[in-house]
TORZA-323239 format. One record per residue (C-alpha): x, y, z; residue number from 1. Coordinates in nm, 2 decimals, always signed. Layout:
! TORZA-323239
SITE        u        v        w   seq
SITE        X        Y        Z   NUM
...
! end
This chain:
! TORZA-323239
SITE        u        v        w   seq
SITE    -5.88    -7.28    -4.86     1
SITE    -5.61    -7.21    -4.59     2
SITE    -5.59    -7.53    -4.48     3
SITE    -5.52    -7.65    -4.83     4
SITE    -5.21    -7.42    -4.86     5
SITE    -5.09    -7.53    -4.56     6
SITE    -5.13    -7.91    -4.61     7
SITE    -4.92    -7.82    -4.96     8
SITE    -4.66    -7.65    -4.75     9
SITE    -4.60    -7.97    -4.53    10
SITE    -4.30    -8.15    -4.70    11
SITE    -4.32    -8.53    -4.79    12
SITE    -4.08    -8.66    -4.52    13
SITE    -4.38    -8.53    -4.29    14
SITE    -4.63    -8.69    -4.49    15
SITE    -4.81    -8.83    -4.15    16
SITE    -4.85    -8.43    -4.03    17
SITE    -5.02    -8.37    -4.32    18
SITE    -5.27    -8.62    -4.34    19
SITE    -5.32    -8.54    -3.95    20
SITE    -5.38    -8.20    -4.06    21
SITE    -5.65    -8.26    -4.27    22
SITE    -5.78    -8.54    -4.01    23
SITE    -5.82    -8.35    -3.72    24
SITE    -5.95    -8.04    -3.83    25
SITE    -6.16    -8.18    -4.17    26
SITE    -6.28    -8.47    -3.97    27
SITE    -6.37    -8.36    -3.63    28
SITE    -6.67    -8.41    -3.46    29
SITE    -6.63    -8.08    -3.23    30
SITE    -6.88    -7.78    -3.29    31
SITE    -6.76    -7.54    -3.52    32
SITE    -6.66    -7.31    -3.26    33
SITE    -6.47    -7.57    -3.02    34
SITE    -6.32    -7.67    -3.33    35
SITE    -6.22    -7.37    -3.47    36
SITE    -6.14    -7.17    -3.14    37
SITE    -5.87    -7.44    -3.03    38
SITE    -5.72    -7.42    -3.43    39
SITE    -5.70    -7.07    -3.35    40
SITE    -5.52    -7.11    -2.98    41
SITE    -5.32    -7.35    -3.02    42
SITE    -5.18    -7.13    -3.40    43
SITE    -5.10    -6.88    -3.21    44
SITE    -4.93    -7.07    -2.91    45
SITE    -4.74    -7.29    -3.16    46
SITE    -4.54    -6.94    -3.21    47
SITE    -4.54    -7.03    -3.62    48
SITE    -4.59    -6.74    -3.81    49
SITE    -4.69    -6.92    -4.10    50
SITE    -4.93    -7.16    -3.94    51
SITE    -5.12    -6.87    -3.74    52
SITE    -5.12    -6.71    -4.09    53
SITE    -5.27    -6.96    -4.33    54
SITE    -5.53    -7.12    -4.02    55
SITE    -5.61    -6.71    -3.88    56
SITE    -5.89    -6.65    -4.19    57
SITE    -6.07    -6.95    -4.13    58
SITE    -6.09    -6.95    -3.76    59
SITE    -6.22    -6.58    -3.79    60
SITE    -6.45    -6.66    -4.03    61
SITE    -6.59    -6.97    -3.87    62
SITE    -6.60    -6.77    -3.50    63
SITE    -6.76    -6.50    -3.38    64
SITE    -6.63    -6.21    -3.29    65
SITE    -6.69    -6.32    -2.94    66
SITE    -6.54    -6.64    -2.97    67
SITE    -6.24    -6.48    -3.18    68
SITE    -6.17    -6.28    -2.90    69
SITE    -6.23    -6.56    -2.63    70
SITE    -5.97    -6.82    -2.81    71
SITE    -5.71    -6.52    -2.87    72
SITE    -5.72    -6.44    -2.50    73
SITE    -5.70    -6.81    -2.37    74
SITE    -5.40    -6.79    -2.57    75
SITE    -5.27    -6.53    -2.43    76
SITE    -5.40    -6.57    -2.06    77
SITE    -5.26    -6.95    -2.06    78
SITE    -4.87    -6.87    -2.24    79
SITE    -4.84    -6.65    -1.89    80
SITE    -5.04    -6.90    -1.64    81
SITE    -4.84    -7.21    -1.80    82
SITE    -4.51    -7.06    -1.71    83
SITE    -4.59    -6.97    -1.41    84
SITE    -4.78    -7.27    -1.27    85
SITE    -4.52    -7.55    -1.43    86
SITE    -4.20    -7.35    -1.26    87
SITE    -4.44    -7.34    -0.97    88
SITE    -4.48    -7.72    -0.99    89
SITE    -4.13    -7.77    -1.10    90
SITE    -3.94    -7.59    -0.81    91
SITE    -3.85    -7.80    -0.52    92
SITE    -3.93    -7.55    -0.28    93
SITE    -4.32    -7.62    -0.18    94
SITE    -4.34    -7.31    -0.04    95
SITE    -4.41    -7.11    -0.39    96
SITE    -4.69    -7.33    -0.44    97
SITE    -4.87    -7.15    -0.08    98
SITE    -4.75    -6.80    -0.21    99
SITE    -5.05    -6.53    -0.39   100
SITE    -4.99    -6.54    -0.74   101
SITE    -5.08    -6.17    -0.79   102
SITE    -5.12    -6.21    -1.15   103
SITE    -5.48    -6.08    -1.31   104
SITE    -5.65    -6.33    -1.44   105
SITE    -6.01    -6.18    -1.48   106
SITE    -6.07    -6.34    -1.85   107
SITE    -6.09    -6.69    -1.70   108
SITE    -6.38    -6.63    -1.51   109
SITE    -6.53    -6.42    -1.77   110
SITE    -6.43    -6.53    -2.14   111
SITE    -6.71    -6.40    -2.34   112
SITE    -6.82    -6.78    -2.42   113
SITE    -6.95    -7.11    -2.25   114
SITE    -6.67    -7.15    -1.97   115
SITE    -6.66    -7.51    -2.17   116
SITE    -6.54    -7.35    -2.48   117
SITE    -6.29    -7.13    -2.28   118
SITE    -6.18    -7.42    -2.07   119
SITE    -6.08    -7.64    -2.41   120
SITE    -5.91    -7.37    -2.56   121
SITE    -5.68    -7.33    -2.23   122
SITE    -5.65    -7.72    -2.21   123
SITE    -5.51    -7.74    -2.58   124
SITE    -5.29    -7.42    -2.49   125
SITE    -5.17    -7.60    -2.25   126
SITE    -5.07    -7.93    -2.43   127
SITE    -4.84    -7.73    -2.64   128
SITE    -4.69    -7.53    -2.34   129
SITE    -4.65    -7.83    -2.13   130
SITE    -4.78    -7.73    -1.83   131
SITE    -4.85    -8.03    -1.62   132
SITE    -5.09    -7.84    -1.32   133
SITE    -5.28    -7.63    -1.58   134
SITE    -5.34    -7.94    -1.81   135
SITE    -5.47    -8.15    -1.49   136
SITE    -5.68    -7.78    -1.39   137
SITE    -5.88    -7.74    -1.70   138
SITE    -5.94    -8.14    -1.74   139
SITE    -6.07    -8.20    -1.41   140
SITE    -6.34    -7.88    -1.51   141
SITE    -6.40    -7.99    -1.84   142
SITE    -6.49    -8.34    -1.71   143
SITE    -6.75    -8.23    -1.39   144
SITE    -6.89    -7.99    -1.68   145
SITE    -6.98    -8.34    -1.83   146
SITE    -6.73    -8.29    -2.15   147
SITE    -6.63    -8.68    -2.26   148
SITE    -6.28    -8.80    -2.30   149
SITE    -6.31    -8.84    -2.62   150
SITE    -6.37    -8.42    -2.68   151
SITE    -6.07    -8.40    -2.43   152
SITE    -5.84    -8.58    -2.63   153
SITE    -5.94    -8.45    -2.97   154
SITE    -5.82    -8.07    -2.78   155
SITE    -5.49    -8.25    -2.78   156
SITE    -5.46    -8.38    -3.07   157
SITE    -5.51    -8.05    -3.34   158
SITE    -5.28    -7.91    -3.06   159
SITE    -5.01    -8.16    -3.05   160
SITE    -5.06    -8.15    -3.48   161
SITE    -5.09    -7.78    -3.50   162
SITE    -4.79    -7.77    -3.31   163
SITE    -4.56    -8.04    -3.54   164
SITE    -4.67    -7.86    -3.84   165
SITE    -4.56    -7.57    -3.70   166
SITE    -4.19    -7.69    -3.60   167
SITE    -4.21    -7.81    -3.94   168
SITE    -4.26    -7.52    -4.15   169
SITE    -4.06    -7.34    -3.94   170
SITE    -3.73    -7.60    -3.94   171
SITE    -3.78    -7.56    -4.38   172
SITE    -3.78    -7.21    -4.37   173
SITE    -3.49    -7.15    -4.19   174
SITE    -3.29    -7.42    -4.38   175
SITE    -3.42    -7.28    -4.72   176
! end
């Protein structure tokens, strides 16, 4: 298994990341495709080669090809919407924030999968991408969809762990 390898890559000063690892993705209570479709998002918005690599096969084979797509394109949709909502929000000038984005944003509002399931994947994009407006957006939907806190926070937790291991690798490999 992948996730295996990957644990085994983690070295022992991050001994924590590793058993986080295992924890939030071995031990979650989230269906299989919340689960696996916010491992996939949040792999490929960590920007680590080697994570998206070793979790990839998994999340494919645990998704389908709907839901593959869906989490890809949540991905991809929310690394352009989180940079351009946060230096939105982070501007002092108010005025952007009444300006037309003009950005195409048709996945949103048809992902290919429960809106829930796309909406999780975007929140746990946005964890890693640190997008304060988009994280506030797609919480305030998940929560009138009648998602629990609980499901919330477990989004941001395989991203914020996804996301360490990721650094991690990443700092090793440069350094070896």
């Amino acid at each position: 298994m992948a996730l295996d390898e990957l644990k085994s890559a983690v070295p022992d000063y991050a001994k924590d990341l590793k058993l986080n690892l295992g924890s939030v993705i071995g031990n979650s209570d989230l269906p299989a495709q919340q689960l696996w479709g916010t491992v996939l998002a949040t792999a490929i918005a960590s920007r680590s080669p080697r994570v998206l690599r070793e979790l990839e096969p998994e999340a494919k084979a645990n998704l389908s090809a709907e839901a593959y797509t869906a989490a890809k394109s949540a991905a991809a949709i929310m690394s352009m919407n989180n940079v351009f909502y946060r230096t939105r929000h982070l501007l002092s000038d108010s005025e952007y924030g009444t300006m037309r984005a003009g950005l195409r944003m048709n996945v949103i509002g048809n992902p290919g999968v429960d809106k829930v399931d796309f909406e999780l994947w975007s929140f746990a994009v946005s964890a890693i991408n640190g997008c304060g407006m988009c994280l506030d957006s797609h919480e305030q939907v998940l929560r009138k969809a009648g998602v629990d806190r609980e499901v919330v926070q477990e989004a941001f937790k395989i991203a914020s762990v996804i996301q360490a291991v990721g650094v991690t690798l990443d700092a090793e490999a440069a350094l070896a």
